[in-house]
N, C-alpha and C positions, 0 to 999 in steps of 0.2 A: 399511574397504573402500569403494569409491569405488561408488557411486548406476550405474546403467545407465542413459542418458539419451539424447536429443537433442533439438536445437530443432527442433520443428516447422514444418513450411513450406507447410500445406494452407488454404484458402480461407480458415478463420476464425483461423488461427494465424499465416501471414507478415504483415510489421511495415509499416505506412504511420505514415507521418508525422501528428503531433497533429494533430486539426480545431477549432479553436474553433467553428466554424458548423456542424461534423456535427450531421447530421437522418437519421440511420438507423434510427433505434428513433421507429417512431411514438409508443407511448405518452411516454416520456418526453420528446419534443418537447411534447406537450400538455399534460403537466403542469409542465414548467417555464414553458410561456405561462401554465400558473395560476398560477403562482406570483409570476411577473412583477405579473401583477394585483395578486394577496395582500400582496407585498414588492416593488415597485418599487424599491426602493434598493439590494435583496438580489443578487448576481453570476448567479445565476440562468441558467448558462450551461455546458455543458462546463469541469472544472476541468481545469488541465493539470498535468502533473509539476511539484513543487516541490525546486530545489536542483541542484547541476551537474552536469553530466554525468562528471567525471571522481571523484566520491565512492566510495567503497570499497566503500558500503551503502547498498542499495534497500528500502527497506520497502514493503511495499503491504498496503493495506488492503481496505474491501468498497466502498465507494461515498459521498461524499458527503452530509453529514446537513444537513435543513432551516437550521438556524441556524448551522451551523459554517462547513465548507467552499463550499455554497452560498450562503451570504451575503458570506464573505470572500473564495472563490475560491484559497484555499489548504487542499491538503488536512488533515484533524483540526485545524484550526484555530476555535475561537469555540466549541467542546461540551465536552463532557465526557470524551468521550474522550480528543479532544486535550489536556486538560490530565493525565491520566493518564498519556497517553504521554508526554508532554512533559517532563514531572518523571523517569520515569525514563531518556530519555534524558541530561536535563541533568545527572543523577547519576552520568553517562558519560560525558560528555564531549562527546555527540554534538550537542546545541543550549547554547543557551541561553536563559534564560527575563526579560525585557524587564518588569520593575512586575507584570506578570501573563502568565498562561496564553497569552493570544490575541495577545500580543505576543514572538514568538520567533525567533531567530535560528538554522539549520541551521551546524553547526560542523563535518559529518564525514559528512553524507548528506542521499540525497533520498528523496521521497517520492510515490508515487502513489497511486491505486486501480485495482481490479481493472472497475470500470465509473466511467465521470469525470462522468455527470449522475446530478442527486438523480431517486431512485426513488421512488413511491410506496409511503408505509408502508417502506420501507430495504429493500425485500426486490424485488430486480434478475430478473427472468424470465432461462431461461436463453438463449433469442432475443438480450436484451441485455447477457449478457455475450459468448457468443459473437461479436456485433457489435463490441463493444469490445477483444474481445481485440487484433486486431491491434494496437494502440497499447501494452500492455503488455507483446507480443513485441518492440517496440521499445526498452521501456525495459530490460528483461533481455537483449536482446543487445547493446544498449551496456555490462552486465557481465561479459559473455564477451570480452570484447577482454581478450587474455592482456598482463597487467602485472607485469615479471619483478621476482619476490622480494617481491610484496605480498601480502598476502589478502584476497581479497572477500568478501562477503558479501549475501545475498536474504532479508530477514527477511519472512515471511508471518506477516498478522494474520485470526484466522479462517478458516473450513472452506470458507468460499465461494469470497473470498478465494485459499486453499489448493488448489481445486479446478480454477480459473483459471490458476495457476501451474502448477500439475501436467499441464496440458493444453497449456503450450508447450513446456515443457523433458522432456514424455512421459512424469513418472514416474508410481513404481506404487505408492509407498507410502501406506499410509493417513495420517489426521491425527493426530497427537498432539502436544501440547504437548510442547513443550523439544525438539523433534526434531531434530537435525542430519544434514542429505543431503550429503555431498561429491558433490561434482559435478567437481572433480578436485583436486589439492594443494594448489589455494590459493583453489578459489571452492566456497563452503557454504549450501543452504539449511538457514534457523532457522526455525520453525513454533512459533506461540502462537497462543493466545486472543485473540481480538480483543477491548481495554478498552471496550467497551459499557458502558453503566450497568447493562443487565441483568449481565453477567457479573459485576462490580465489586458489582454490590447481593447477587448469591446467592453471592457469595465465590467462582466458580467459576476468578475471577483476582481474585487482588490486588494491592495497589501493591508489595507484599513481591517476591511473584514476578513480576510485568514488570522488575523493577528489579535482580531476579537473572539474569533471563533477558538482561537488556542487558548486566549485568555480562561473562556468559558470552561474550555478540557483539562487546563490545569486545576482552574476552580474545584470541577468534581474529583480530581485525581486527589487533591487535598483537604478533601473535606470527610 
């Protein structure tokens, strides 16, 4: 049964175009000027989508982590996560994996987040996600352009993450892992765990099930 949906198109939901220089959310203008200090060499700036526009499957995440994506400027890139992810993507087909983790090639998709500057402490007020949405309306309705006889696909990682998304495209379903929302006969959201080291250390995801869970998203992306 196909999800009851729409994109939204009210003040914090229509799609503007990426900013590399946006200063809307004061706090985290201030804390990436701390960080500038702390890391000078670190990207230390709005991260932008990673991968082409025409890929089958959007994954988004929650935000930018101090040493990963803020330092290399490509999202889950240089942490922990990323390498969690990364491995069970490339067990799908979807990247590949370059000597190590932080060096990876996107094979089959892109990637964002649901806020593009590093938060303090990783936890995004929701002022700033709201602020940031529109750039993420953007990147899901460049998935809505109907592509005859393929299947898309919108993988969400974590609740927060999850909560963002469900606030452009209006749904109503709760979080649960392994979820699939049709959204119509060939475009589906996927809902997981976000690979955190917390979740990853209390087993609440493991590399077992990311790497089923991708199985599963390649499946539909191929069928």
């Amino acid at each position: 049964m196909l999800s009851s949906w729409k994109l939204t198109s009210d003040s914090v939901g229509s799609s503007k175009p990426f900013d590399a220089n946006c200063s809307d959310c004061p706090r985290l203008v201030a804390h990436l000027n701390a960080m500038g200090v702390t890391y000078p060499l670190y990207f230390n700036a709005p991260v932008p989508t990673w991968g082409g526009k025409k890929e089958r499957l959007l994954i988004v995440g929650l935000a930018p982590g101090l040493h990963g994506a803020n330092r290399t400027g490509r999202p889950f890139t240089g942490d922990s996560s990323g390498e969690v992810l990364f491995e069970a993507l490339a067990n799908n087909g979807l990247a590949e994996i370059v000597k190590s983790p932080a060096r990876v090639k996107l094979t089959g998709c892109r990637i964002t987040n649901a806020v593009r500057c590093l938060p303090p402490r990783n936890n995004p007020t929701t002022f700033e996600l709201d602020r940031c949405r529109p750039y993420l309306h953007g990147d899901i309705q460049t998935m809505l352009i109907p592509r005859p006889r393929v299947n898309r696909c919108i993988v969400v990682l974590g609740r927060i993450a999850y909560r963002s998304v469900s606030k452009v495209l209006n749904l109503r379903r709760k979080f649960e892992h392994g979820a699939q929302i049709a959204l119509s006969s060939r475009l589906s959201v996927f809902v997981s765990y976000h690979p955190s080291r917390l979740n990853i250390n209390t087993r609440r995801l493991t590399k077992d099930m990311l790497n089923h869970f991708f199985r599963t998203v390649r499946s539909y992306l191929d069928g």
